[in-house]
C-alpha positions as CSV (number, residue, x, y, z in Angstrom):
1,X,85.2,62.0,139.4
2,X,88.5,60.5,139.8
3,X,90.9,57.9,138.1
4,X,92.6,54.8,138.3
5,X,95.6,56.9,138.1
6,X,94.9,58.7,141.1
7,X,94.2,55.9,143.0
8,X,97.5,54.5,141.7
9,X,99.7,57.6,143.3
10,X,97.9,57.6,146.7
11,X,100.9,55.6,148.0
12,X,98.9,54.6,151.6
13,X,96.9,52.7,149.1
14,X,99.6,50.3,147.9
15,X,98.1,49.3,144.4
16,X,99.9,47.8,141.7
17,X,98.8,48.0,137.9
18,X,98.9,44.4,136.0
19,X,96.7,45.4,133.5
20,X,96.7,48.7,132.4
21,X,93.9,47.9,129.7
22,X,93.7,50.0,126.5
23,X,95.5,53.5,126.2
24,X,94.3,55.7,128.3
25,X,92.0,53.9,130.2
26,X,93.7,54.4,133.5
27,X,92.7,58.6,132.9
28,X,89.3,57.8,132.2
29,X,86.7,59.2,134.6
30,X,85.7,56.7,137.4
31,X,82.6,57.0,138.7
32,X,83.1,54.8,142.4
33,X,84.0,51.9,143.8
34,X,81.7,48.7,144.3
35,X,82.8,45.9,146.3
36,X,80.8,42.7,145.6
37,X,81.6,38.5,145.2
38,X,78.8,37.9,143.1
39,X,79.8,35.4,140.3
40,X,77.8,37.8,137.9
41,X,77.8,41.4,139.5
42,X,76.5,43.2,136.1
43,X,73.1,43.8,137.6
44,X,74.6,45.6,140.2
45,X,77.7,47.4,139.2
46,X,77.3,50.7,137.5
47,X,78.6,52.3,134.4
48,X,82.1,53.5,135.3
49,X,82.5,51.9,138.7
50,X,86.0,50.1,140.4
51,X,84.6,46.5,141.1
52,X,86.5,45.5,144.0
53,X,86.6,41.6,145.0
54,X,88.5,38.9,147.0
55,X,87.9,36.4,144.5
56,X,85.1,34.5,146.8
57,X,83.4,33.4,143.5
58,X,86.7,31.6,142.5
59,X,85.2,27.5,142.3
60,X,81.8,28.8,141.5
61,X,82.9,30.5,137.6
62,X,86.0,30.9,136.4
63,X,87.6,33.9,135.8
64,X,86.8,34.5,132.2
65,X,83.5,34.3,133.3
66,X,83.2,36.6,136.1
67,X,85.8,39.2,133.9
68,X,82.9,38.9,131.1
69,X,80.1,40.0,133.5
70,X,82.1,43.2,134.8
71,X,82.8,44.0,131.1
72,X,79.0,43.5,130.3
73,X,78.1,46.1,132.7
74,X,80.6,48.2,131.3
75,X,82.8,48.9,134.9
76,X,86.2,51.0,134.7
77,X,88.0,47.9,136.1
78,X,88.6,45.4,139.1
79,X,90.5,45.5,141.9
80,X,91.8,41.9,143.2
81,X,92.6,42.4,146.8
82,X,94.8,39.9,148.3
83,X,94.3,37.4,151.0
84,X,96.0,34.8,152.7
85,X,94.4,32.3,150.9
86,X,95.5,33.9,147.6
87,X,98.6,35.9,148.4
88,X,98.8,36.0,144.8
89,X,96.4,37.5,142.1
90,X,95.2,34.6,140.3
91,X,97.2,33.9,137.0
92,X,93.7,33.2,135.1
93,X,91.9,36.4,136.3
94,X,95.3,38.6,135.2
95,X,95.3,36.4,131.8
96,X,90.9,37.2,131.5
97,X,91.8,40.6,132.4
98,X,94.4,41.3,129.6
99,X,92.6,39.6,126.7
100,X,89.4,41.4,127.5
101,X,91.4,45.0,128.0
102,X,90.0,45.7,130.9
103,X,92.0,47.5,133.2
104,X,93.1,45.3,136.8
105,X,95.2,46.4,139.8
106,X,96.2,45.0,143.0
107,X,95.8,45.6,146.4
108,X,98.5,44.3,149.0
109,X,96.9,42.1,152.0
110,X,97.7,45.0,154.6
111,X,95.0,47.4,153.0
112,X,91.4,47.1,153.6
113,X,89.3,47.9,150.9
114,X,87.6,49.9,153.1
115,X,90.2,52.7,152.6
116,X,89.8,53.3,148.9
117,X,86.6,53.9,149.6
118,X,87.6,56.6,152.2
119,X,90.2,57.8,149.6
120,X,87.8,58.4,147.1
121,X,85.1,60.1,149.1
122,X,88.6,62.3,150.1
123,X,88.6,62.9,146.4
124,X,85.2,63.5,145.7
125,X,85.0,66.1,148.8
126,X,88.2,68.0,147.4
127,X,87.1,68.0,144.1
128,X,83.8,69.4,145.0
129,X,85.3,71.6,146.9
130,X,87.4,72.8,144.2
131,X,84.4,73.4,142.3
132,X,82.2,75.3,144.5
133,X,85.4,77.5,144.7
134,X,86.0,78.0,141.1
135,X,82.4,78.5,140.9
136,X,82.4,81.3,143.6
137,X,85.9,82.8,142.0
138,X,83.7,82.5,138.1
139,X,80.8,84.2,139.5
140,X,82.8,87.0,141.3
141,X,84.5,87.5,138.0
142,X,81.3,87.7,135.7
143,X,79.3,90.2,137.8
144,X,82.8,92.4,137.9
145,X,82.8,92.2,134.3
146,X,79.1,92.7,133.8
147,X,79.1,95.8,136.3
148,X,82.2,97.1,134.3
149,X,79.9,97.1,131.1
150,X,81.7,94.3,129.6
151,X,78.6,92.8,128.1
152,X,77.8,89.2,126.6
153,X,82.1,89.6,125.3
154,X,82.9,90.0,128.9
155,X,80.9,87.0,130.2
156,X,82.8,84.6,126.9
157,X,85.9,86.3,128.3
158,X,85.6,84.9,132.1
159,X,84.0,81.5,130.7
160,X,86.9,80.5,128.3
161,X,89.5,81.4,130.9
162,X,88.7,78.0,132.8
163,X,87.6,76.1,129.9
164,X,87.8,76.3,125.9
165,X,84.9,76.0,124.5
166,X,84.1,77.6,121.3
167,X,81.1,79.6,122.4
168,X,78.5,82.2,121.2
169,X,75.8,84.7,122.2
170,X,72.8,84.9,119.9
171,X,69.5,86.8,120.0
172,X,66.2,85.7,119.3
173,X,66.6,88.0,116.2
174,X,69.0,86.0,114.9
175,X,71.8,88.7,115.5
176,X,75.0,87.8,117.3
177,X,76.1,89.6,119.7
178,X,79.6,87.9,121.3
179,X,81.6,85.2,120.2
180,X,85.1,83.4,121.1
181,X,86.1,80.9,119.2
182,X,83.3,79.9,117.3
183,X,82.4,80.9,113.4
184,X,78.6,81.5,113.0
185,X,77.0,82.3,109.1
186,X,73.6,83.6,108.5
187,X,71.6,80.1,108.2
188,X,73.2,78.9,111.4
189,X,71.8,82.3,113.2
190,X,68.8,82.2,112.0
191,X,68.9,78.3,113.2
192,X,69.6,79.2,116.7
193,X,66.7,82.1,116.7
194,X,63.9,79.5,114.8
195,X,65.3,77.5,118.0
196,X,64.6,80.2,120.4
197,X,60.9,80.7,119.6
198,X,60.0,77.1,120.1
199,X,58.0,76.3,123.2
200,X,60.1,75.0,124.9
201,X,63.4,76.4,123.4
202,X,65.6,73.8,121.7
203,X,68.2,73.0,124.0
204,X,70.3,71.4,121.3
205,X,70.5,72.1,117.6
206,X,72.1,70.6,114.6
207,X,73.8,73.6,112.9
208,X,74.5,71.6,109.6
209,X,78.3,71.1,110.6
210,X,77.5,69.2,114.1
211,X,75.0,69.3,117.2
212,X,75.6,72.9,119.3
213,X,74.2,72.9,122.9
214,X,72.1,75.9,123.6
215,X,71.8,77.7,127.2
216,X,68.8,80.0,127.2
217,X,69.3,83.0,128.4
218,X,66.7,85.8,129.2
219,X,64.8,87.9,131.7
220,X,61.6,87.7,133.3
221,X,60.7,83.9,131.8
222,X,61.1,85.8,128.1
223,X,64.4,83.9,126.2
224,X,65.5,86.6,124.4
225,X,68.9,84.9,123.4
226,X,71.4,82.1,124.0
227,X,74.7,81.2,124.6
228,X,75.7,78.7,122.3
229,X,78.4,76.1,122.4
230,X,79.5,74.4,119.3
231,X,80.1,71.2,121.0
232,X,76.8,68.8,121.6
233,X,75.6,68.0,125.2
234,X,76.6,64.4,125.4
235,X,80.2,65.9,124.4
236,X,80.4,68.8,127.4
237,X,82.0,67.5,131.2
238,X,80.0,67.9,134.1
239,X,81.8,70.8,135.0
240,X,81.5,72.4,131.7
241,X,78.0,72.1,131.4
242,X,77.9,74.1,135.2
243,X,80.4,76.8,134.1
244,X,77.9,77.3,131.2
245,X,74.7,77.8,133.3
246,X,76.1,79.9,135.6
247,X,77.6,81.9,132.6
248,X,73.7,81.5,131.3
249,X,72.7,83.2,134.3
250,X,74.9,86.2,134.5
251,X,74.1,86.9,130.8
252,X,70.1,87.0,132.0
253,X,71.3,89.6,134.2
254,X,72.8,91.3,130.9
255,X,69.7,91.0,129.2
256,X,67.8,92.9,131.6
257,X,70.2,95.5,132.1
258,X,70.0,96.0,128.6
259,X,66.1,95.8,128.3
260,X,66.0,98.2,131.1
261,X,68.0,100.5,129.6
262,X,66.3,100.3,126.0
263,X,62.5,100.8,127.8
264,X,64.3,104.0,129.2
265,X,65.3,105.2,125.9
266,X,62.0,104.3,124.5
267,X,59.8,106.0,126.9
268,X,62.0,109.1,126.3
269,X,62.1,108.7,122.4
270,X,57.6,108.3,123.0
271,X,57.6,111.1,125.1
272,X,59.8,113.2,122.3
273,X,57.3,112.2,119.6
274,X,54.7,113.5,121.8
275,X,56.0,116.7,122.5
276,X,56.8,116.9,118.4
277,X,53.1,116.3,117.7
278,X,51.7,118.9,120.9
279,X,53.4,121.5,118.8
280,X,55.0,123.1,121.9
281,X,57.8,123.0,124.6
282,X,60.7,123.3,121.3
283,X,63.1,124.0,124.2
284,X,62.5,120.1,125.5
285,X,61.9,118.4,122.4
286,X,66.2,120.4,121.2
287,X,67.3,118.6,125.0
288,X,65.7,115.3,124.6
289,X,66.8,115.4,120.6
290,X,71.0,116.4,122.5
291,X,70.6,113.5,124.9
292,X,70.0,111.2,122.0
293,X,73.3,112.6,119.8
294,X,71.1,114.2,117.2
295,X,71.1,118.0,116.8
296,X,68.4,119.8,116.9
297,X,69.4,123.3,115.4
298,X,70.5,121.0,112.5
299,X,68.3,119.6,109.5
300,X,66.2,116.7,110.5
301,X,63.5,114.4,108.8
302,X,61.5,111.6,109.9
303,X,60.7,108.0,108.5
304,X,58.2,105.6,109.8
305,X,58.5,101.7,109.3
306,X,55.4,99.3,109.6
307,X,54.1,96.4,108.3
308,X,52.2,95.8,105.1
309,X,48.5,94.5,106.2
310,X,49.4,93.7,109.7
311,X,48.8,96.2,112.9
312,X,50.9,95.3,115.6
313,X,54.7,96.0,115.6
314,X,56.6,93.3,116.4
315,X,58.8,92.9,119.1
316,X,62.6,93.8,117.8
317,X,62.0,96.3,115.0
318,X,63.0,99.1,117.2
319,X,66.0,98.0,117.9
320,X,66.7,96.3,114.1
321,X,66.3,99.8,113.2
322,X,68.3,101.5,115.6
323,X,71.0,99.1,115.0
324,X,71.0,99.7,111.3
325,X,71.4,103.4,111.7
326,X,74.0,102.8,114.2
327,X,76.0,100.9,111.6
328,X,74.9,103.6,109.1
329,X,76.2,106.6,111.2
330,X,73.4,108.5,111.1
331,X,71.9,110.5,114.6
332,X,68.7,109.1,115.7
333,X,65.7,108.8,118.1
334,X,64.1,105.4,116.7
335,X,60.6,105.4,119.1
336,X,58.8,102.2,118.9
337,X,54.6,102.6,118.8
338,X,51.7,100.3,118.5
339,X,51.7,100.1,114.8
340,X,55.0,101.8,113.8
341,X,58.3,102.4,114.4
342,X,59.2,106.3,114.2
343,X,62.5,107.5,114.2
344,X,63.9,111.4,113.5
345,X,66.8,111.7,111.9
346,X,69.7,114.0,111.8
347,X,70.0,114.3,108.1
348,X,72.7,116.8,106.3
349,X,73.4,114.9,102.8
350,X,71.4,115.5,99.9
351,X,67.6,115.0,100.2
352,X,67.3,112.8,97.6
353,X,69.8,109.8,99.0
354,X,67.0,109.8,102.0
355,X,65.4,106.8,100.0
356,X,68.2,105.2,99.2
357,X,68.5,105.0,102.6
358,X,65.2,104.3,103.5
359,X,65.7,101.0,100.6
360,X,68.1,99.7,102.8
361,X,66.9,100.1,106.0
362,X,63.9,97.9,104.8
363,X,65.7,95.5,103.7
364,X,67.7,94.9,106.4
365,X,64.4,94.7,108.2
366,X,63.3,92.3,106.1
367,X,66.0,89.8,106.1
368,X,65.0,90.2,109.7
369,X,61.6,89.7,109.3
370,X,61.2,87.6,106.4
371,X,58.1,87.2,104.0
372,X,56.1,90.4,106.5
373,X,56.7,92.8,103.9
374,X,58.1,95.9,105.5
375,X,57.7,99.1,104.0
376,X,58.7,103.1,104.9
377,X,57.2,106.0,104.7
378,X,59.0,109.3,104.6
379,X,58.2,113.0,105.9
380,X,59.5,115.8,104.6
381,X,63.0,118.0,105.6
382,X,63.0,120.4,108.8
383,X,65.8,123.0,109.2
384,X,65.5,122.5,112.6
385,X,63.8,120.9,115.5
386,X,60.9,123.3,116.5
387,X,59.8,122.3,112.4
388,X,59.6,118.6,113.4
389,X,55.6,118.0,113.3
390,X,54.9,118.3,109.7
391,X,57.2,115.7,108.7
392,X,56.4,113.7,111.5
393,X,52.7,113.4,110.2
394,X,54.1,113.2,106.7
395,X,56.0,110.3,107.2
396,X,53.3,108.1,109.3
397,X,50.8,109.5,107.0
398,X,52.8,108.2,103.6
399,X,53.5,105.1,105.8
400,X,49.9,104.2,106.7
401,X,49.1,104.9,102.6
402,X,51.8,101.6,102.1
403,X,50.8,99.8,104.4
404,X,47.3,99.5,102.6
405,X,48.6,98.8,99.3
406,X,49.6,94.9,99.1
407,X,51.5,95.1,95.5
408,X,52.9,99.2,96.1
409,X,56.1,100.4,96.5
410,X,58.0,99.9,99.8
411,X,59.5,103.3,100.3
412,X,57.8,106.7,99.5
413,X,57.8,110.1,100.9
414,X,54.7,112.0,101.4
415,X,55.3,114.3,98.7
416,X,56.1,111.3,96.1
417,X,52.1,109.8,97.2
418,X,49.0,111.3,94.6
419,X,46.6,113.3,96.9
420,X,44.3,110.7,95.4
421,X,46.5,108.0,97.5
422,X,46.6,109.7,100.9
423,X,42.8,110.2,100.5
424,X,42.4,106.4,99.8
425,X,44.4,105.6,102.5
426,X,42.0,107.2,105.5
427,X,38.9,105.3,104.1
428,X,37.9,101.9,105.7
429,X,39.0,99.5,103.0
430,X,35.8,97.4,103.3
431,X,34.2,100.4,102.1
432,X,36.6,101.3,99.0
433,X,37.2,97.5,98.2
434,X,32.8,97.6,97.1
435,X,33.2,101.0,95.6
436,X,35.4,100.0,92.9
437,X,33.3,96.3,92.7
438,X,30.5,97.9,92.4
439,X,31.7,100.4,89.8
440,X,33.7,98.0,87.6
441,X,31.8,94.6,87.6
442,X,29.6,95.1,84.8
443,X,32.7,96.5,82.4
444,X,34.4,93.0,83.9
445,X,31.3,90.5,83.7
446,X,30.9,92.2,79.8
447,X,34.4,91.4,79.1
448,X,34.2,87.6,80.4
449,X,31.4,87.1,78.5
450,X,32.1,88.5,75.1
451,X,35.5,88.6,75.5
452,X,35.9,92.0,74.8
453,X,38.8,94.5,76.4
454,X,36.2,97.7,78.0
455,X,37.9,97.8,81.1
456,X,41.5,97.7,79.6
457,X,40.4,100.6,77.0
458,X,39.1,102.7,80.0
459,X,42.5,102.1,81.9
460,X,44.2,103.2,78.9
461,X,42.1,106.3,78.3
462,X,42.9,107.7,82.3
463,X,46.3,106.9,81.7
464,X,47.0,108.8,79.3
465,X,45.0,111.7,80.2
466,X,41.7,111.5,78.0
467,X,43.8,111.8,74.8
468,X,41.4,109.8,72.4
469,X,44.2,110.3,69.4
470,X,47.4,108.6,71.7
471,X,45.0,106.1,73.5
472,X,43.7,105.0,70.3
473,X,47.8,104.5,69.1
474,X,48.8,102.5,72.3
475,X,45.7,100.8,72.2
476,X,46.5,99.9,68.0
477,X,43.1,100.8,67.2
478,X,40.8,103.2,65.1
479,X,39.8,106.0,66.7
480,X,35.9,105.9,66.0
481,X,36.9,102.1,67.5
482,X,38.0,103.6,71.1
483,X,34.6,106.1,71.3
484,X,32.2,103.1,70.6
485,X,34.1,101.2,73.5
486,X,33.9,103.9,75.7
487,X,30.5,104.5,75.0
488,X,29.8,100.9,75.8
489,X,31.5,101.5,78.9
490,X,29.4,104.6,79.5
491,X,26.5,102.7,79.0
492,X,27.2,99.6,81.7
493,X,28.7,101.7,84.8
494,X,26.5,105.2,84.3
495,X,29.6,106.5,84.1
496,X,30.7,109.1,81.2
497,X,35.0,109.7,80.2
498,X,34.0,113.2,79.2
499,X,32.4,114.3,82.4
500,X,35.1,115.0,84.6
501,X,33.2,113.8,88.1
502,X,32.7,110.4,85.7
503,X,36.4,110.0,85.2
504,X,37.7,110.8,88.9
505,X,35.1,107.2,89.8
506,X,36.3,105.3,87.2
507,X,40.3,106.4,88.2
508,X,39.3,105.7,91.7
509,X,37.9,102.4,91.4
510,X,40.6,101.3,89.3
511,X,43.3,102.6,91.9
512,X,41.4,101.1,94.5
513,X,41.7,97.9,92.8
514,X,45.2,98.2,92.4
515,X,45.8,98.8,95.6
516,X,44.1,95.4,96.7
């Protein structure tokens, strides 16, 4: 676009300013030029445009009137060209002009308006011009940065050289990855990622501070993130909205680059696990192990993250987890699978901080995830690689026992889990769910109906290990009170506390139910 200014300094054009209309209105963005003597032009004359007229409708309204129209159609001014008739811009029109602001110029008798029309296409044509070249000279930039490994900060770095705009780069997992000049918190990330995942994505968000414009960015139709800009879209100029998408684009080619790279790594961290679990080739299961910073000759363990309840891993837990351990320090090989993430780990500090951890890794997953429940299962120590299977079928093992178990722990380690659990936990749960209804619904229908506590006397009994003397204590009842309970109990499941095969079904179906 050009300006009323720049018509102004084209000296060829020989304009003179008589109303300059409010401040600033002589810089304002013009959009073109529209020569008409309609009386009322407003149907006609764009937003923006330089009305240009000879004043043919003089006689037919007067000057307030026709002044009214062009300001009803909201025009960037008029231009009064002069004519013998009226060497002289009509006194009324300047006086309409200057009470309605609206800016007017004048064009000397010797100058067609024919050549500010050619003036501004000149404009136009140089502007554009200037465009395409700062769009060729932007684009040169970005792929120089991006094949120099400058990432998403490379692309904001190109960007804000022609325009500032506070901007941002922002995943789908609500994790920002580049800024300049823009202050994101958590509930504003996870904002632009609920925005992401909308079909389509949200091209504008309020943030709770103001409207952001949001350029997807992704690869292969997938929007895996976006680069944000904390101004709305009514509020960006043409060209900035441009600079943006193209910026959009080269961070798509980011994106891939970066996916690329990570199925890479994750083909080679599956393959590892494979190897691990084949029990031989030690001597490429140490290189692989090298090639991902973690040494082999040193201790290792495993830990395995799922799900509670759910079988597929969703997309991103991978690399939540590899970025946690990054920011950690710890030496890893994070391999994403079907229904778990694995991931070995170099591990030289004292065994027992393992779970501490382990705590924090899931809840870092969580607050990435929220309300899925993650939960981590852990395998025991290895000196060294070539002793890697064992705790790699520990800690998926221990991991598939948690997963099963909607109110247990989130973090165990295989040897922490009763053989009792890990037994449980390869049983179809259909199966162990009417086991322990089977077994306990007469002891629960006998209690409903007489209000009596048999199954909460058995529970006590197991727990503390078939003492009648201590259950009777914590129970705050007589001894010969417990046995006729117990007996009752004996009586409605077939199932007798002193016969040992009797107690392990009643401690199973009560751990089963637990577990539910």
């Amino acid at each position: 676009m050009f300006t009323l200014n720049a018509l102004v300094g084209d000296a060829t054009l020989e304009l003179r300013v008589l109303i300059p209309g409010p401040a600033g209105a002589l810089d304002e963005p013009v959009a073109w030029v529209h020569n008409t003597e309609l009386p009322d032009p407003s149907a006609y004359v764009q937003e923006s445009e330089l009305v240009l007229t000879n004043g043919l409708w003089l006689g037919q309204v007067t000057a307030a009137e026709f002044v009214a129209s062009v300001k009803r159609a909201r025009a960037a001014g008029i231009v009064f060209g002069l004519r013998a008739e009226t060497p002289r811009t009509p006194e009324e029109l300047v006086r309409a002009c200057g009470e309605a602001e609206l800016p007017l110029l004048e064009i000397s008798q010797a100058v067609p308006f024919t050549a500010i029309s050619h003036a501004v296409s000149a404009l136009y044509t140089d502007q554009r011009q200037q465009a395409l070249i700062g769009m060729v000279r932007r684009g040169d930039a970005l792929a120089t940065a991006i094949s120099r490994g400058a990432g998403a900060s490379g692309v904001l770095r190109v960007l804000t050289k022609d325009h500032d705009l506070p901007l941002a780069v922002v995943d789908r997992m609500a994790r920002l990855l580049a800024t300049t000049g823009a202050r994101l918190d958590e509930e504003q990330l996870r904002i632009v990622a609920a925005g992401l995942s909308r079909h389509p994505p949200a091209l504008e968000l309020d943030l709770g501070d103001g409207l952001a414009a949001l350029y997807p960015v992704g690869a292969v139709g997938d929007i895996d993130a976006a680069l944000v800009c904390l101004r709305p879209l009514s509020g960006l100029a043409p060209a900035e909205r441009e600079a943006l998408e193209q910026a959009a684009r080269f961070l798509s080619l980011e994106v891939a680059k970066q996916q690329a790279v990570q199925a890479i790594e994750m083909r080679f961290a599956g393959e590892l696990l494979e190897m691990v679990l084949s029990g031989g080739r030690a001597t490429e299961v140490a290189g692989r192990l090298r090639a991902f910073g973690v040494d082999p000759a040193g201790p290792l363990t495993v830990c395995a993250v799922a799900f509670a309840e759910e079988e597929a891993t969703p997309h991103g837990l991978a690399q939540v987890i590899g970025d946690f351990l990054a920011a950690e320090g710890v030496p890893a090989v994070v391999a994403g699978g079907t229904q778990d993430v694995v991931t070995v780990l170099a591990w030289r500090r004292p065994e027992r901080e393992l779970s501490l951890l382990a705590e924090r890794l899931v809840r870092a997953v969580d607050k990435r995830f929220p309300g899925r429940r993650p939960v981590a299962g852990l395998g025991g120590m290895a000196p060294h690689s070539a002793e890697l299977r064992r705790p790699l079928m520990q800690s998926r093992e221990a991991c598939r026992v948690l997963r099963r178990n909607r109110n247990g722990p989130a973090v165990r380690s295989f040897a922490e889990l009763g053989t009792h659990r890990l037994l449980l936990g390869l049983v179809d749960q259909g199966t162990l769910r009417a086991f322990s209804h089977d077994l306990l619904a007469s002891l629960r229908e006998h209690d409903a109906r007489r209000g009596s506590d048999l199954e909460l006397t058995v529970r006590a009994f197991l727990d503390h290990d078939g003492q009648w003397a201590t259950t009777a204590a914590a129970l705050h009842i007589h001894v010969n009170t417990l046995r006729n309970r117990l007996a009752k109990a004996a009586e409605l499941t077939g199932r007798d506390v002193s016969r040992t095969e009797d107690r392990v079904d009643l401690f199973l179906a009560l751990a089963i139910d637990a577990m539910a």
